[in-house]
NUPAFI-644869 format. One line per 8 residues: their letters; for each residue x, y, z of N, C-alpha, C. Coordinates in steps of 0.001 Angstrom, whole numbers. Layout:
REM NUPAFI-644869
A = X Y Z X Y Z X Y Z  ...
This chain:
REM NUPAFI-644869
XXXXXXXX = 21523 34043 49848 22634 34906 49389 23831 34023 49062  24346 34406 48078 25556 33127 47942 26650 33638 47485  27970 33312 47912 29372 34126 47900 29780 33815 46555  30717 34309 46435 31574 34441 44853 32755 33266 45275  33221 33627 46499 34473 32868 47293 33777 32204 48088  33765 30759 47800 33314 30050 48548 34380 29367 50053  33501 29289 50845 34168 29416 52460 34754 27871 52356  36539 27755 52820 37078 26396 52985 36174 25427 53161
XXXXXXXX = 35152 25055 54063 34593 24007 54484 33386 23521 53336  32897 24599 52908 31949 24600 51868 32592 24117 50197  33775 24792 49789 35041 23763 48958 35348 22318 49194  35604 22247 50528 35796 20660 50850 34311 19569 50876  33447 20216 51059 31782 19907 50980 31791 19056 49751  32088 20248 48952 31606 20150 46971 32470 19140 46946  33915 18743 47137 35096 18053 46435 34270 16464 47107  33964 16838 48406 33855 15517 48898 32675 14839 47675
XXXXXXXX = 31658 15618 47766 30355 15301 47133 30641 14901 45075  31480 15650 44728 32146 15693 43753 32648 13888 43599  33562 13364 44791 33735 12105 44911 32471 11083 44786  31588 11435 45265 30752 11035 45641 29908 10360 44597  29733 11426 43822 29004 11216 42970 29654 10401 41705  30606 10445 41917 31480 9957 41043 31306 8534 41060  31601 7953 41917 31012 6590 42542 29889 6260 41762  29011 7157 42341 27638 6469 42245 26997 6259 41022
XXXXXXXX = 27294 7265 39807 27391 6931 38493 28610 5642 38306  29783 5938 38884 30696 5379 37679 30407 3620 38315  29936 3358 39514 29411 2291 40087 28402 1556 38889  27514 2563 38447 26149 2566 37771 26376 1641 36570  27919 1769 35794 27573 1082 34312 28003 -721 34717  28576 -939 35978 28543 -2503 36420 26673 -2683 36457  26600 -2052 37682 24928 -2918 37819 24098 -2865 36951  24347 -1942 35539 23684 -1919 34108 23694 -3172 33890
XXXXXXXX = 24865 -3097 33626 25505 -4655 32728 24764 -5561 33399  25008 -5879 34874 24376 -7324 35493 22981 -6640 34960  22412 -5758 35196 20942 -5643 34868 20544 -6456 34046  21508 -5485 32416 21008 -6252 31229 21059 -7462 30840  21663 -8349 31745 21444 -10293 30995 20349 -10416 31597  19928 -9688 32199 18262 -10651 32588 16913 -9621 31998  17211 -8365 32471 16085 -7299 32143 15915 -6500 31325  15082 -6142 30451 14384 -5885 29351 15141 -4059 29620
XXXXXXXX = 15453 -3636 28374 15802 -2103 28959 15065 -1313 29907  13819 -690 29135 13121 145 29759 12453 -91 31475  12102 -1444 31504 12098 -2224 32506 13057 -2333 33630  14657 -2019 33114 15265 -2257 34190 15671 -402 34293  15306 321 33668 15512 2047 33751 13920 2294 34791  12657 1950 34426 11926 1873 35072 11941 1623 36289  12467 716 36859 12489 119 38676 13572 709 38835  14784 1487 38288 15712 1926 39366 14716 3522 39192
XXXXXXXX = 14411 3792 38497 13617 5491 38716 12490 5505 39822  12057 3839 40007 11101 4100 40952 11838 4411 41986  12570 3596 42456 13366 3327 43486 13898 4902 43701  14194 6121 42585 14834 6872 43116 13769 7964 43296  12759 8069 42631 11763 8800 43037 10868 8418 44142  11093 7493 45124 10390 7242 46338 11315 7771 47607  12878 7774 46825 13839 7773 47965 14078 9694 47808  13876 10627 46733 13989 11327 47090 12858 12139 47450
XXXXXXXX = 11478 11479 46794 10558 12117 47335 10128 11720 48903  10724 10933 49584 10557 11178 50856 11937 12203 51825  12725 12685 50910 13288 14178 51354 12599 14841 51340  12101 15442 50044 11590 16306 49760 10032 16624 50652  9711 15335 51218 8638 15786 52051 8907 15954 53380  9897 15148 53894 10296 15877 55313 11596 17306 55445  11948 17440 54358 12450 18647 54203 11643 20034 53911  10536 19532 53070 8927 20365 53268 9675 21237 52223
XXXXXXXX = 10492 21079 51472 10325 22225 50409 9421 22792 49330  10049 24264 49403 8038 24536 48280 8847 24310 47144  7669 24142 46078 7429 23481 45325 7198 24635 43936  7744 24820 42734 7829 25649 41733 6733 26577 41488  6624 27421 41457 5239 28346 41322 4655 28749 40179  6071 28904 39248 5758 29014 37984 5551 27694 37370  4618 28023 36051 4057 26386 35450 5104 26395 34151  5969 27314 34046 6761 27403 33005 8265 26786 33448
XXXXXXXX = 7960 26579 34765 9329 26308 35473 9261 24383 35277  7485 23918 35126 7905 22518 35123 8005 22170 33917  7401 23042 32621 7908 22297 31446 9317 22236 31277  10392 23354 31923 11673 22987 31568 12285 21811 32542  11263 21336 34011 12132 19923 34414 11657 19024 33486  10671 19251 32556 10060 17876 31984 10772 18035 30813  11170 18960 30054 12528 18424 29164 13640 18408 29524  14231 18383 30770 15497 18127 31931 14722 16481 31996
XXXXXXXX = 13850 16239 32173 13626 14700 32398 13963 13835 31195  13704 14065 30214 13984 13327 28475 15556 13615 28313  15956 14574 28211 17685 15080 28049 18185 14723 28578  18200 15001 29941 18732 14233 31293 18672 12610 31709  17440 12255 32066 17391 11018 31828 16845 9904 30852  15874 10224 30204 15112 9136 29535 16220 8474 28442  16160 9659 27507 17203 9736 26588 18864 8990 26814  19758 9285 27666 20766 8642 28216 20684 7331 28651
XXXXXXXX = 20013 7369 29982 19925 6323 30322 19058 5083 29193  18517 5541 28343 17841 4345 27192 19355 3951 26605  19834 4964 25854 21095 4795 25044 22049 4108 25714  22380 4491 26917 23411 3713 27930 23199 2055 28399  21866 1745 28557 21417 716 29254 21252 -332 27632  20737 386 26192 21055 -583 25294 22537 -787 24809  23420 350 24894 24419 267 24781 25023 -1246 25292  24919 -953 26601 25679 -2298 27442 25313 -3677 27585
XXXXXXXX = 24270 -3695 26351 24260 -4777 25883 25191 -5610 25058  25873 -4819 24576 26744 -5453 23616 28893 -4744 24207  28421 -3743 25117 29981 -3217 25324 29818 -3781 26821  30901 -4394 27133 31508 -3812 28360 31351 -3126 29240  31125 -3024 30610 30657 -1642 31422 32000 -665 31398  33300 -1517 31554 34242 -36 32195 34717 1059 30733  34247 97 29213 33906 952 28202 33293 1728 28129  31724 1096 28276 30772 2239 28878 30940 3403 29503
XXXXXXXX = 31782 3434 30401 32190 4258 31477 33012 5131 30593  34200 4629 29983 34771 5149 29687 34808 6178 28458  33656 5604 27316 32985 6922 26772 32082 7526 26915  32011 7422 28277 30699 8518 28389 31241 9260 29554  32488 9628 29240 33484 10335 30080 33677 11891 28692  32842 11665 27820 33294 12652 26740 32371 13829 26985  31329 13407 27943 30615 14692 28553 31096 15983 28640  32183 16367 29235 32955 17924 29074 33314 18176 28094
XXXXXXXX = 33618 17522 27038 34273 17902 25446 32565 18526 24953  31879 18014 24988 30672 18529 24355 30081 19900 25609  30287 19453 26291 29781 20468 27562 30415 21798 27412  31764 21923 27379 32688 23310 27495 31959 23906 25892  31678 23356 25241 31453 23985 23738 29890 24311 23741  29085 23495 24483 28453 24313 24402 27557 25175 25453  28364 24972 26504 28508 26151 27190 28999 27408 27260  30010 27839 26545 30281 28823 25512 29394 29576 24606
XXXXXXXX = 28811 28786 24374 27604 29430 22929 26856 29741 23807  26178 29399 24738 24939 29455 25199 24974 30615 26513  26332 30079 27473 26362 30632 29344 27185 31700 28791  27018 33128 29527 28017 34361 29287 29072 34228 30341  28860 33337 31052 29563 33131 32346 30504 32150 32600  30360 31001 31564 31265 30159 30986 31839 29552 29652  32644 30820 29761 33612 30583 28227 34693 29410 28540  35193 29182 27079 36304 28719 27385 37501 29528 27690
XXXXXXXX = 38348 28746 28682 39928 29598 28814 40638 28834 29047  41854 28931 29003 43126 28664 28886 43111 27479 29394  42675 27318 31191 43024 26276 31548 42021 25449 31916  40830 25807 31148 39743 24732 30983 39984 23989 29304  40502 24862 28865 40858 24111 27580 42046 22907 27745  43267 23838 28469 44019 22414 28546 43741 21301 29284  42956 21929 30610 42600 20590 31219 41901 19922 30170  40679 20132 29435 39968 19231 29002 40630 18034 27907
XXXXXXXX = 41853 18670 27304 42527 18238 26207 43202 17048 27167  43992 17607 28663 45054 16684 28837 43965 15362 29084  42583 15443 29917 41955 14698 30549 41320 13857 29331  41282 14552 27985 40881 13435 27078 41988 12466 26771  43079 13167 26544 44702 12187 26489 44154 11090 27187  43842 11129 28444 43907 10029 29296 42902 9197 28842  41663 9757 28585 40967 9100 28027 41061 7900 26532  41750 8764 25424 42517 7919 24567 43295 6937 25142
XXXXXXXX = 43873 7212 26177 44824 6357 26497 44175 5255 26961  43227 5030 27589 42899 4342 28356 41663 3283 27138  41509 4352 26042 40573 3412 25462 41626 2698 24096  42469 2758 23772 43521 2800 23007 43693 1122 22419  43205 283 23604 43185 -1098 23275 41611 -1394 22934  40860 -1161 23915 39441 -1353 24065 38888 -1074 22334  39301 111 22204 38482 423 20606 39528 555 19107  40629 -483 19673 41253 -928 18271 40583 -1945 17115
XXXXXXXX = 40865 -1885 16134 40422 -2751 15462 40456 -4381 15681  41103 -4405 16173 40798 -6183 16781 40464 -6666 17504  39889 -5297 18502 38937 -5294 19675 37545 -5678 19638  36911 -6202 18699 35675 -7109 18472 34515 -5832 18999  34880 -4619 18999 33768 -3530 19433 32342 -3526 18847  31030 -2985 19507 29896 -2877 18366 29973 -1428 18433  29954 -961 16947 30104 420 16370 28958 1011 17041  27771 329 16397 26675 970 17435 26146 1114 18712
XXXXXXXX = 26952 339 19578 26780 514 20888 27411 1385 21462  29173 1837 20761 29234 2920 21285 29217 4041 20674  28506 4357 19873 27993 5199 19315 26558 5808 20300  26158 5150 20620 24876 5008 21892 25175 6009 23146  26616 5510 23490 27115 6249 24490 27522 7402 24118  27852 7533 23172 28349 9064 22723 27230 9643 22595  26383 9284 21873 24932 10187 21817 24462 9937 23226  24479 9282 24497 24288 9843 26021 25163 10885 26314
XXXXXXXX = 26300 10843 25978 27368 11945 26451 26440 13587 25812  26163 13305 24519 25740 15167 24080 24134 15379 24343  23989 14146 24889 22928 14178 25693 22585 14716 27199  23314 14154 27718 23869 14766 29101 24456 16178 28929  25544 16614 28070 25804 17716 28222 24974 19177 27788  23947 18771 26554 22810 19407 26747 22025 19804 27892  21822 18774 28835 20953 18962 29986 21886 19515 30942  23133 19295 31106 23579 20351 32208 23557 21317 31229
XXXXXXXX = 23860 22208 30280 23793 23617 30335 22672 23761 30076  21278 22897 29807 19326 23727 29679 19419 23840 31124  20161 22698 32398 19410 23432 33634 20464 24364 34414  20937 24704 33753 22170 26190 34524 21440 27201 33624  20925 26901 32658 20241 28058 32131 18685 28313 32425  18435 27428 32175 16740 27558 32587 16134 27071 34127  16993 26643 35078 16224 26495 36451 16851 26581 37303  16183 27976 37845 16895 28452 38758 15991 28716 40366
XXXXXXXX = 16529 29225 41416 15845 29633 42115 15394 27858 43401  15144 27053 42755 14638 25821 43413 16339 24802 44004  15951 24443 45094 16999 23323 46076 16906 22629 45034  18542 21963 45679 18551 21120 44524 17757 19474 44591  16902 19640 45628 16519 18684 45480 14987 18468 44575  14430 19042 44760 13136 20042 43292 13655 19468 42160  14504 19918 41554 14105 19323 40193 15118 18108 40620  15527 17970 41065 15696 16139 41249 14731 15216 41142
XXXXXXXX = 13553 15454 42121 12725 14703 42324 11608 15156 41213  11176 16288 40061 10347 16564 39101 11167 15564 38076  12409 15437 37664 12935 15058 36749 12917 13692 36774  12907 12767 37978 13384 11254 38207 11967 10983 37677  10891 11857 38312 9615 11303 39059 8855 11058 37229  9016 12622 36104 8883 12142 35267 9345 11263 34100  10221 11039 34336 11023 9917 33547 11328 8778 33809  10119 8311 35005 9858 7189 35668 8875 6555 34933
XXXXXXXX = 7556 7910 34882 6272 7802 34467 6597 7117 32816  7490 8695 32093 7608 7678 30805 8716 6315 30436  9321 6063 31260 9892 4664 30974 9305 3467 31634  8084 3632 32794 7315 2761 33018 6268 2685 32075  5715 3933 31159 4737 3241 30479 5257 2596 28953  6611 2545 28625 7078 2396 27665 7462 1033 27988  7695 301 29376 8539 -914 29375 6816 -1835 29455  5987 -1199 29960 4638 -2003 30044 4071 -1978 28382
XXXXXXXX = 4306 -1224 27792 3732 -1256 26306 4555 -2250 25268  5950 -2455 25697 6367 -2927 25157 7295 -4680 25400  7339 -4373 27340 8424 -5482 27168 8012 -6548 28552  6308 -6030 28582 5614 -7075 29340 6291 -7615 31005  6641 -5982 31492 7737 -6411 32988 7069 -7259 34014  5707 -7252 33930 5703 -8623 35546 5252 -9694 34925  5760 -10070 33615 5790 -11651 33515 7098 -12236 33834  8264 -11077 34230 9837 -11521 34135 9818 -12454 35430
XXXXXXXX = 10951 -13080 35053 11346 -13837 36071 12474 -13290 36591  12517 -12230 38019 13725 -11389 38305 14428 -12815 39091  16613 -12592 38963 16887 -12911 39482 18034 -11965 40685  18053 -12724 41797 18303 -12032 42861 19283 -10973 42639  20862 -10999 41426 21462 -10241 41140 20922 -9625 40163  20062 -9214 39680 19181 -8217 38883 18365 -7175 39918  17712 -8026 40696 17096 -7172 41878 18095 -6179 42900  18922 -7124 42725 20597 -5891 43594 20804 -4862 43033
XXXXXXXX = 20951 -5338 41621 21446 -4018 40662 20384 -3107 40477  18941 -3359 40726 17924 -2269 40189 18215 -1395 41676  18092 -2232 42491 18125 -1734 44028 18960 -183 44254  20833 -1093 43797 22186 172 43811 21226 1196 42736  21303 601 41612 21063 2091 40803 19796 2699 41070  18818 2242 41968 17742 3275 42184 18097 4040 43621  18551 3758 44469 19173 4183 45791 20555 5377 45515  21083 4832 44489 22800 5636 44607 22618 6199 43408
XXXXXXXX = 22306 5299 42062 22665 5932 40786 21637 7025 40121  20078 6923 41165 19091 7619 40638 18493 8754 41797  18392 8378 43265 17935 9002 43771 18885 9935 44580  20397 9377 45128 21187 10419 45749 22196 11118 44825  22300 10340 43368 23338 10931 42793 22221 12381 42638  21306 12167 41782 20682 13261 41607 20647 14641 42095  20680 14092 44090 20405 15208 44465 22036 16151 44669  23091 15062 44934 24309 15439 44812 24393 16371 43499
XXXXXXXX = 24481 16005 42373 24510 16601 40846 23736 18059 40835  22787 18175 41283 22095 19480 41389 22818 20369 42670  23275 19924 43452 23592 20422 44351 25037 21212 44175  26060 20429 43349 26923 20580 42435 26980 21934 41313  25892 21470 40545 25973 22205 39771 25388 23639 40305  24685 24175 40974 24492 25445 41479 25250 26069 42003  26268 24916 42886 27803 25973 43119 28470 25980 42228  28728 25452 41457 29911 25115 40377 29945 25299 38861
XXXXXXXX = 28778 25593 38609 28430 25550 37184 28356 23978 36174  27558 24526 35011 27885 22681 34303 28932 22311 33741  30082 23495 33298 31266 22892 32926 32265 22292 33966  32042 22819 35133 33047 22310 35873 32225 20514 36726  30916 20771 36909 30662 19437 37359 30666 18419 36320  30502 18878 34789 30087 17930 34027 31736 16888 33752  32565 17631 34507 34136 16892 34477 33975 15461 35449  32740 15132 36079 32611 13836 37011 32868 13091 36322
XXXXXXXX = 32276 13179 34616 32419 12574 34144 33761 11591 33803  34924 12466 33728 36383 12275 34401 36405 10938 34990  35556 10716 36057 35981 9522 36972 35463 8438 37026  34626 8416 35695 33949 7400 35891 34949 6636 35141  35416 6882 34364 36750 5183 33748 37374 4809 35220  37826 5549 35809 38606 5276 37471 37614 4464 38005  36489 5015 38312 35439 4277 38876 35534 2525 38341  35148 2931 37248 34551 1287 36415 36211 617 35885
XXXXXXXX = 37656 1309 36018 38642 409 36443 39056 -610 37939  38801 330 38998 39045 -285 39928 37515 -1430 40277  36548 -1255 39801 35432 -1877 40339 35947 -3149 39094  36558 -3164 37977 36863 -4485 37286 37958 -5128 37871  38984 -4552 38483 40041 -4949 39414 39792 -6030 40458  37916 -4876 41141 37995 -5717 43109 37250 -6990 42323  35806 -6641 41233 35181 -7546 41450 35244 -8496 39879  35870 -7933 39125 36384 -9119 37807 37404 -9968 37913
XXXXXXXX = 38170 -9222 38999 39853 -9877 39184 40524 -9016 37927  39981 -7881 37153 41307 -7582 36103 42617 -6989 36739  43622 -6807 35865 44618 -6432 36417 45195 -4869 36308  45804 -4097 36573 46392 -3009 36305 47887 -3134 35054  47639 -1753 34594 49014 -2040 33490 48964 -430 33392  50349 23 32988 51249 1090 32686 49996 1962 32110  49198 1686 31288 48574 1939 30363 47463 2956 31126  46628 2033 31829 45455 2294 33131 45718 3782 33742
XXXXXXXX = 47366 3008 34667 47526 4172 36125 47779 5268 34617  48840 5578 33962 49186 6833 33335 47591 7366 32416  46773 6486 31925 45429 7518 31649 44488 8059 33180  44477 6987 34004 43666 7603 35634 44535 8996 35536  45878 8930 35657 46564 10256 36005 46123 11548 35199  46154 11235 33739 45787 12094 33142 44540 12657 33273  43491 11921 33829 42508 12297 34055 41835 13535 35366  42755 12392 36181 43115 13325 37424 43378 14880 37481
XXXXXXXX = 44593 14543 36699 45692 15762 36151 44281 17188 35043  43347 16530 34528 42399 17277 33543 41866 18270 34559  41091 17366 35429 40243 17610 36505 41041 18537 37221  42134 18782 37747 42334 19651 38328 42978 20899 37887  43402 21230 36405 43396 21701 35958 42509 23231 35179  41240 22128 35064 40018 22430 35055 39621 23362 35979  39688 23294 36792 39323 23818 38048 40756 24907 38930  41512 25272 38023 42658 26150 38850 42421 27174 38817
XXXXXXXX = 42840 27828 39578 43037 29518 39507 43605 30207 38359  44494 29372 38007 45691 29722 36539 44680 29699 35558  45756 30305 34502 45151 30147 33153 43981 30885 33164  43111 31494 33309 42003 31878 33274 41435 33085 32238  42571 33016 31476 42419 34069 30367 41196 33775 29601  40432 34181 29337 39082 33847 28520 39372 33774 26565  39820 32512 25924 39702 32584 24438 38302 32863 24036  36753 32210 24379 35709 32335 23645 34765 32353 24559
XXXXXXX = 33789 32856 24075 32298 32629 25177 31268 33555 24648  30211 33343 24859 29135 34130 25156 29273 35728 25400  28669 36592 25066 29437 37695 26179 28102 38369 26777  28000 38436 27398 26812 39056 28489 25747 40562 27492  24606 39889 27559 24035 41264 26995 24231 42509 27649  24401 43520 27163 24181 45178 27451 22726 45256 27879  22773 46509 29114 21957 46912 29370 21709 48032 28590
């Protein structure tokens, strides 16, 4: 049974987990990067999926949850597995071959701009309003702001790399509103572990067909990074993200996206040595400032949406 008003402790739950996850993606586009100077794409998407489909399928077995009944319920995790992950994470992981991680990060923070729109068309339950619109506007400000140097013209950018990330972003935001629409009923740890487990299968047989993984010569900071992103970025974010989105809907979780420039600023700070500037703190703020916006009581006047069929 599940409330409309969710109980204080159960709010502070989500926000914490909300943090959480935030991390563990926005952590994710550093150990890409170290990934990619040594490991072959699919190869290094391959060993962190193992890694996260061993770690959540041993929840899922001492938690003993049942398991989908309908067979119509797994073709929609198995296109939640391609949308969700195959797809992104390919685009993201070639991406950062050629960008930057806290770039990385930072456009593939455009997830809610594509998400609120088309969640609208699709959810009767999440239109746009007032103050999901302005949040999303102020939280892109920040976003401009923050990319404002990064993707000027004398910024030596590859067009197509981040172009990569943008096509992960309407990638991702596809898959949160197919699984607020199409899967329901299952913990969120179920299609966590259907979705990792198949998009393990196809990026392991794609990195063996193509990029010959146990002739590599892994080195020890490659093996770290498959390690974090199969432990944090594949197997607990997952179950966090589903867990998320069943209280919250996909427009409001798909705003994590929000934190990942914060994320992949301060992680260039502890472990690049970069520095902070005027520029940084006033887009983090704005971002901040989106995010909670997003999420107010105010504003809630409904401009567009879906509208619920008649009985």
């Amino acid at each position: 049974m599940s409330a409309r008003a969710p109980r204080a402790e159960s709010t502070a739950t989500n926000w914490l987990l909300f943090g959480l996850l935030g991390l563990f993606w926005g952590s994710s586009y550093l150990f890409i990067k170290i990934g990619v100077e040594t490991l072959p794409t699919f190869t290094l998407i391959a060993g962190r999926l193992g890694i996260g489909t061993l770690l959540i399928g041993a929840v899922l077995l001492v938690a003993r949850e049942p398991l989908p009944r309908e067979r119509r319920m797994y073709g929609h995790l198995a296109v939640l597995a391609f949308v969700n992950i195959v797809i992104p994470f390919s685009l993201i992981t070639w991406g950062e071959q050629s960008l930057e991680s806290a770039l990385a990060s930072i456009l593939n923070s455009t997830v809610p701009l594509f998400t609120i729109v088309l969640a609208a068309l699709v959810l009767h339950d999440e239109p746009i309003t007032v103050n999901r619109l302005v949040g999303l506007l102020v939280g892109f400000a920040g976003v401009v702001i923050l990319t404002s140097r990064s993707l000027g013209p004398a910024s030596g950018g590859n067009p197509l790399g981040e172009l990569a990330i943008i096509g992960a972003s309407i990638s991702y935001a596809c898959g949160n509103v197919y699984a607020r629409r199409m899967v329901h009923g299952l913990r969120p740890m179920v299609p966590a572990f259907f979705q990792v487990s198949i998009a393990f299968l196809v990026t392991g047989a794609l990195a063996l067909l193509t990029e010959r993984p146990f002739g590599l010569t892994l080195r020890p900071d490659a093996l770290f990074a498959v390690g974090w992103l199969g432990v944090f970025g594949s197997g607990l974010a997952y179950l966090v993200f589903f867990r998320l989105l069943r209280s919250w809907g996909s427009t409001r979780t798909s705003l994590v996206a929000y934190v990942l420039p914060i994320v992949g600023i301060v992680l260039g700070v502890v472990v690049l040595g970069e520095t902070l500037d005027a520029r940084i703190l006033a887009g983090a703020a704005l971002i901040v400032g989106g995010v909670g916006l997003v999420s107010s009581r105010y504003g809630t006047r409904r401009l567009y949406g879906r509208r619920p069929a008649e009985d």
